[in-house]
C-alpha positions in Angstrom: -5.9 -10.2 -4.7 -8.8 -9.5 -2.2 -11.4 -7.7 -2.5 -14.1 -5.8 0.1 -17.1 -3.4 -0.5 -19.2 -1.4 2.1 -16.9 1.0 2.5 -17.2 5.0 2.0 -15.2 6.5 -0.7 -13.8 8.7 2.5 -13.1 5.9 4.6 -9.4 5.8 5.5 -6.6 3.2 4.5 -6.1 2.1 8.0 -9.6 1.3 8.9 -10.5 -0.6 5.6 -7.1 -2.5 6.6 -7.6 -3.2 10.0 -11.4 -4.1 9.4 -10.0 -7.0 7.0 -7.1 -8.0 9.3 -9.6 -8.8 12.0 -12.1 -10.4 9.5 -10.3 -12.9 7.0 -7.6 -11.0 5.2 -3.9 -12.8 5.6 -0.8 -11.7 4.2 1.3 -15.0 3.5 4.3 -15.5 5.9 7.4 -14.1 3.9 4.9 -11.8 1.3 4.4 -8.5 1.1 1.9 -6.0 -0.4 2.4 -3.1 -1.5 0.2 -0.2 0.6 0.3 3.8 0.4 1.5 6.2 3.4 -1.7 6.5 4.8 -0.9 2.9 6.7 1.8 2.1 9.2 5.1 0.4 8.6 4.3 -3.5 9.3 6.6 -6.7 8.3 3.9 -7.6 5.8 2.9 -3.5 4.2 5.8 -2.1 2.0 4.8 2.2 2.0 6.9 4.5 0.6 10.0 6.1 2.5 8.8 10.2 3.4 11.3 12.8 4.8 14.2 11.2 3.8 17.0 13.0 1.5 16.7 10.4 -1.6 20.1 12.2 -3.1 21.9 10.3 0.1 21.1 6.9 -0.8 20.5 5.5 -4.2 18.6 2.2 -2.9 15.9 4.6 -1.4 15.6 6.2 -4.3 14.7 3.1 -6.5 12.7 1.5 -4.1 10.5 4.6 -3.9 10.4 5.1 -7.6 10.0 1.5 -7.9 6.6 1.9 -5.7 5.4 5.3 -7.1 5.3 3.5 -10.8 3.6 0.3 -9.3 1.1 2.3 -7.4 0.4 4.6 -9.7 -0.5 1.5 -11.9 -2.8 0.0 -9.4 -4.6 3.1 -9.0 -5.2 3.0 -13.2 -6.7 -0.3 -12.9 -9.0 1.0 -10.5 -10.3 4.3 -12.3 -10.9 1.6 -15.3 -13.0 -0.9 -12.8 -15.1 2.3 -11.6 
């Protein structure tokens, strides 16, 4: 986990992200983290597949169901830590 504070509650994804990249904040070679759409496709940010027709492929599907559940647990744990 990792953790950084001084942030606006309007502050977007993509700056807070960047801001730690350039600071101290390393994704392990061969990890991944999960991240929502609001950051870019990178080898190391798994974000959810948008405008594609899910009915086409069944591995899409899952893997985006897969993250919806997962995000939406994250985003629990942080409404409890608030």
């Amino acid at each position: 986990s990792y953790f950084i504070s001084g942030f606006e509650g309007s502050t977007a994804c993509a700056a807070t992200y960047m801001h730690s990249h350039l600071m101290d904040f390393m994704i392990p070679e061969g990890k991944s983290y999960l991240a929502n759409a609001g950051l870019a496709l990178c080898n190391a940010l798994l974000i959810p597949y948008q405008g594609v027709h899910f009915h086409l492929e069944k591995g899409w599907k899952l893997f985006s169901l897969c993250h919806s559940k997962a995000h939406n647990i994250i985003e629990r744990i942080f409404s409890i830590l608030k």
